[in-house]
N, CA and C of each residue as an Amber inpcrd file, in Angstrom:
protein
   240
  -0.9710000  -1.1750000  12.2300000  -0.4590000  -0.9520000  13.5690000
  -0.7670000  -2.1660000  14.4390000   0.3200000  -2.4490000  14.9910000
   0.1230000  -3.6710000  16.3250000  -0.6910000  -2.8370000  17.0360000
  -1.7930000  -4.3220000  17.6740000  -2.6650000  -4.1480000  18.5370000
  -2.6310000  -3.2930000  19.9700000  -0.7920000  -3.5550000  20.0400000
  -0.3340000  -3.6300000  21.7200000   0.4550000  -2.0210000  21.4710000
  -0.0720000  -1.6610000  20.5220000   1.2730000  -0.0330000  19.6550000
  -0.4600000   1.2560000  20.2680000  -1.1230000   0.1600000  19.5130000
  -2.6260000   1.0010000  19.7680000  -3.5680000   1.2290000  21.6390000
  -3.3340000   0.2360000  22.2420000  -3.6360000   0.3010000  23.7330000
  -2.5060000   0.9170000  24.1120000  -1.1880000   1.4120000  23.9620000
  -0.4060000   1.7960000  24.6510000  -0.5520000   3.0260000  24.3310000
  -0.5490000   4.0210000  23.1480000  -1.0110000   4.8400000  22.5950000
  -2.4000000   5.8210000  22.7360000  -3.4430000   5.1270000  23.0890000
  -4.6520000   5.6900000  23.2800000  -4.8700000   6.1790000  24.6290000
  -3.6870000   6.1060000  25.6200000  -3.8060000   6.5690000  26.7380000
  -3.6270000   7.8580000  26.8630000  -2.7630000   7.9050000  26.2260000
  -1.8390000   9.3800000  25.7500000  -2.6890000  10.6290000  25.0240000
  -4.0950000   9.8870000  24.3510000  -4.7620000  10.9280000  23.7460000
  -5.6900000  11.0640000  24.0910000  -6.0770000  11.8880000  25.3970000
  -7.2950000  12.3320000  26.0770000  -8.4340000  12.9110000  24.9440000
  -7.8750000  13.6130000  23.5040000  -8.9410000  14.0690000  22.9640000
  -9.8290000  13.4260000  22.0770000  -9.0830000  11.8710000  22.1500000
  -9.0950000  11.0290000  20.6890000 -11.1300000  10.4040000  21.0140000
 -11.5380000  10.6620000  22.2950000 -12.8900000  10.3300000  22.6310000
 -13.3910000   8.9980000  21.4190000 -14.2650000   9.0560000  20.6760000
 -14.5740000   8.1100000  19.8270000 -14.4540000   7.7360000  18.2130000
 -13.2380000   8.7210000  18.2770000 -12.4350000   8.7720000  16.9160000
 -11.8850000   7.3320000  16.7810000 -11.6920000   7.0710000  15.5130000
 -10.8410000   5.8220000  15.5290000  -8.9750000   6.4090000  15.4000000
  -8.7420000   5.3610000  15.4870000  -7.1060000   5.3930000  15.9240000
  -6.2790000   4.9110000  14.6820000  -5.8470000   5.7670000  13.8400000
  -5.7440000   5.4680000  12.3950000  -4.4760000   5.9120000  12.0700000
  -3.5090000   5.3610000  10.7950000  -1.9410000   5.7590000  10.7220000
  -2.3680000   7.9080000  10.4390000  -3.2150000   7.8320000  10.1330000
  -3.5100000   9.1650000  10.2310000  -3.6980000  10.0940000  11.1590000
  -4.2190000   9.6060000  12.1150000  -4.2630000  10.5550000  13.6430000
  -3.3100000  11.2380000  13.8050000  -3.6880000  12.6060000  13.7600000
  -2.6400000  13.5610000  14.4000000  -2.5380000  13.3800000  16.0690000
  -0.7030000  13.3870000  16.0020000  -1.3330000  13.0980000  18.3320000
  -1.3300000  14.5770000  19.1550000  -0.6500000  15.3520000  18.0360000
  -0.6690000  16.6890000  19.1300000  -2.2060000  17.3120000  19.0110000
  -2.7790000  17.1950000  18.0720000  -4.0630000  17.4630000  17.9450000
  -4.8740000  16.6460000  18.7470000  -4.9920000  15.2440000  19.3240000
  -5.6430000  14.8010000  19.7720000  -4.6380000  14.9250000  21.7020000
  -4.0130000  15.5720000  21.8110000  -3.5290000  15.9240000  23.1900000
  -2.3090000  15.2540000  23.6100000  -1.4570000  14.8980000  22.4980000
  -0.0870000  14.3840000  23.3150000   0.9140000  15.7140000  23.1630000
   1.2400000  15.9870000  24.3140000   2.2690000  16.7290000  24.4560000
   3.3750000  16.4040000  24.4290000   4.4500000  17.2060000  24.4530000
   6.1750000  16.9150000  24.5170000   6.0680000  15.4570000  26.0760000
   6.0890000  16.2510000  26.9300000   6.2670000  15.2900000  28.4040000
   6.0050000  14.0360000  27.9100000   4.3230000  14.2850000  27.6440000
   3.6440000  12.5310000  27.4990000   4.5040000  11.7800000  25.8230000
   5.2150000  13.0480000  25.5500000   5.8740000  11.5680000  24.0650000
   6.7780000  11.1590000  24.6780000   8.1140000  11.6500000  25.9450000
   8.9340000  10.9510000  26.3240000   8.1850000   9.6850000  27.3280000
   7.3730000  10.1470000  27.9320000   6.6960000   8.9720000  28.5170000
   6.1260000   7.6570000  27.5690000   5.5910000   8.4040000  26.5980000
   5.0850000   7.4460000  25.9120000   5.9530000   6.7520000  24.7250000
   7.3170000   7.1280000  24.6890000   8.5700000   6.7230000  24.0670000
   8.9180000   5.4320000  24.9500000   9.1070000   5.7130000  26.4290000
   9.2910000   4.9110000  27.0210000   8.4940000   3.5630000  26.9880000
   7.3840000   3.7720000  27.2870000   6.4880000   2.8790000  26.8320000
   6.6480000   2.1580000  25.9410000   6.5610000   2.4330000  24.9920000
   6.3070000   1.6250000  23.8380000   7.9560000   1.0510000  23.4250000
   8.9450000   1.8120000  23.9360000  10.9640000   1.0620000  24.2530000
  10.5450000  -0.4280000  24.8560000   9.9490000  -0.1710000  26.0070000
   9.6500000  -1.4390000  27.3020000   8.7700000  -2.4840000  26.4920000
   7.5540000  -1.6140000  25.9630000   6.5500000  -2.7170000  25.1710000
   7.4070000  -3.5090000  24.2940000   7.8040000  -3.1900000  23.2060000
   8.5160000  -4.2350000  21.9680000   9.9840000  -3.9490000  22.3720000
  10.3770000  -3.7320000  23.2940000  12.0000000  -4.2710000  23.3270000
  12.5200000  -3.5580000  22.6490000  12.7880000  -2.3040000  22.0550000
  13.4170000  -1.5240000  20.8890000  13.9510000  -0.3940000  21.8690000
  14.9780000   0.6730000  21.3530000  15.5490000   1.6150000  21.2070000
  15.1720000   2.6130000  20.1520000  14.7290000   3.5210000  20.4720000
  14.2540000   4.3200000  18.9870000  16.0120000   5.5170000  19.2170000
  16.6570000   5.6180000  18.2880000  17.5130000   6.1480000  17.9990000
  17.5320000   7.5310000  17.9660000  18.2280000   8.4640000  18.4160000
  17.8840000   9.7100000  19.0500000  17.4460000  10.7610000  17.1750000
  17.9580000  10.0030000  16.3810000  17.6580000  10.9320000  15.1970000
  16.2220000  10.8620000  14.4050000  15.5120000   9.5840000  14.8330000
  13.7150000   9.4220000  15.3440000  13.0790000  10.2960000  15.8900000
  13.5150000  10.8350000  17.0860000  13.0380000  11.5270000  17.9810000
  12.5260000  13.0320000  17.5550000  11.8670000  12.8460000  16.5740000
  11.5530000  14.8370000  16.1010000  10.3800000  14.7580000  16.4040000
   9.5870000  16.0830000  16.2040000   8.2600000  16.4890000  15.9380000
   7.5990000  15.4240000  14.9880000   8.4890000  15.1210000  13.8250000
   7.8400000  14.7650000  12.5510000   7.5000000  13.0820000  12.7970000
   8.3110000  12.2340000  13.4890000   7.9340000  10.7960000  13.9200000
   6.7780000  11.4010000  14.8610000   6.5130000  11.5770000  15.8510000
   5.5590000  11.9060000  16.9230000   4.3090000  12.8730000  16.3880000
   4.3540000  12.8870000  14.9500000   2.7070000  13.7730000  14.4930000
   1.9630000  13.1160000  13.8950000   2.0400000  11.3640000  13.7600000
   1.1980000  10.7010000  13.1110000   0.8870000   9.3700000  13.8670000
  -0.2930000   8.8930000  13.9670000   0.1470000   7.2150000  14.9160000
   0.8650000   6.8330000  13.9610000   0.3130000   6.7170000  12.5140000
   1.0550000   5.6650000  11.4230000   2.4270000   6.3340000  11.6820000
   3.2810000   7.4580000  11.5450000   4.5250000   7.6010000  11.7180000
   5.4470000   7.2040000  12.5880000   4.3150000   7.1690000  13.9700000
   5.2630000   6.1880000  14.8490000   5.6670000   4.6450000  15.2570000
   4.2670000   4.2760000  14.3690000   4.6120000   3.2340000  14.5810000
   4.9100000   2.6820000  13.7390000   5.0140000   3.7190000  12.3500000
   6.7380000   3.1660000  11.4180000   7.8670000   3.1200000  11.8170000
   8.1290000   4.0870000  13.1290000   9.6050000   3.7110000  13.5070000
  10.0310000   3.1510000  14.7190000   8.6060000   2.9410000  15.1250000
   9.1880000   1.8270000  16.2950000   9.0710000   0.5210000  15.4610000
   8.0440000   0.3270000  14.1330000   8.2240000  -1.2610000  14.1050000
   9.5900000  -1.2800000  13.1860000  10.1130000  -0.2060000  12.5060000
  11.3860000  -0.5410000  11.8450000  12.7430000  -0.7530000  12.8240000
  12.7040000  -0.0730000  13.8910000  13.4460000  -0.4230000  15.1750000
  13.2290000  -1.7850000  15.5450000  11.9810000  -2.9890000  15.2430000
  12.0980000  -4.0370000  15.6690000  13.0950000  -5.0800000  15.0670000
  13.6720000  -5.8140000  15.4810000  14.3540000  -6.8980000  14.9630000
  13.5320000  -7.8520000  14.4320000  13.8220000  -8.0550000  12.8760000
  13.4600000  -8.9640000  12.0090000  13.4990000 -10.3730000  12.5080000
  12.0800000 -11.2790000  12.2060000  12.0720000 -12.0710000  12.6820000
  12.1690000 -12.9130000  11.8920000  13.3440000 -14.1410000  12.5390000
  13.8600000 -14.8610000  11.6150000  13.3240000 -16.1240000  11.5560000
C-alpha cells in the first residue's frame, strides 16, 4: 500500500487505535461506515487522480485496506 493510500485511510478508522494498518484490516470492523466510504472514496479520487468505476463500489472492495487499495491502484494509470 502507498504511503499517501495509508494517511488518508487511517482517518476513517477511529477503532484502528494501535493496530497496524495491513492489506488485511477489516474497515467496517475497525469503524468505517457507508457515509465515511463515500467520503473516503472521494478522498482518495482527489489523492491519486483516479475514478473508481461505479462496479468497484460494493461492500466487497471497501472490507479490506488491501482490497481497496487494489482498486484504486489498478484505477491508476500506468506509468510510462
Amino acid at each position: 500500500m502507498d504511503a499517501r493510500f495509508t494517511e488518508i485511510l487511517t482517518p476513517f478508522l477511529p477503532y484502528l487505535n494501535d493496530h497496524p494498518l495491513t492489506d488485511e484490516t477489516p474497515l467496517r470492523e475497525f469503524g468505517l461506515d457507508s457515509m465515511q466510504a463515500i467520503e473516503l472514496m472521494f478522498a482518495v479520487e482527489d489523492t491519486f487522480g483516479v475514478e473508481l468505476p461505479d462496479e468497484l463500489l460494493t461492500e466487497e472492495t471497501f472490507s479490506t485496506a488491501g482490497k481497496l487499495w487494489g482498486a484504486v491502484s489498478g484505477a491508476m494509470p500506468e506509468a510510462i
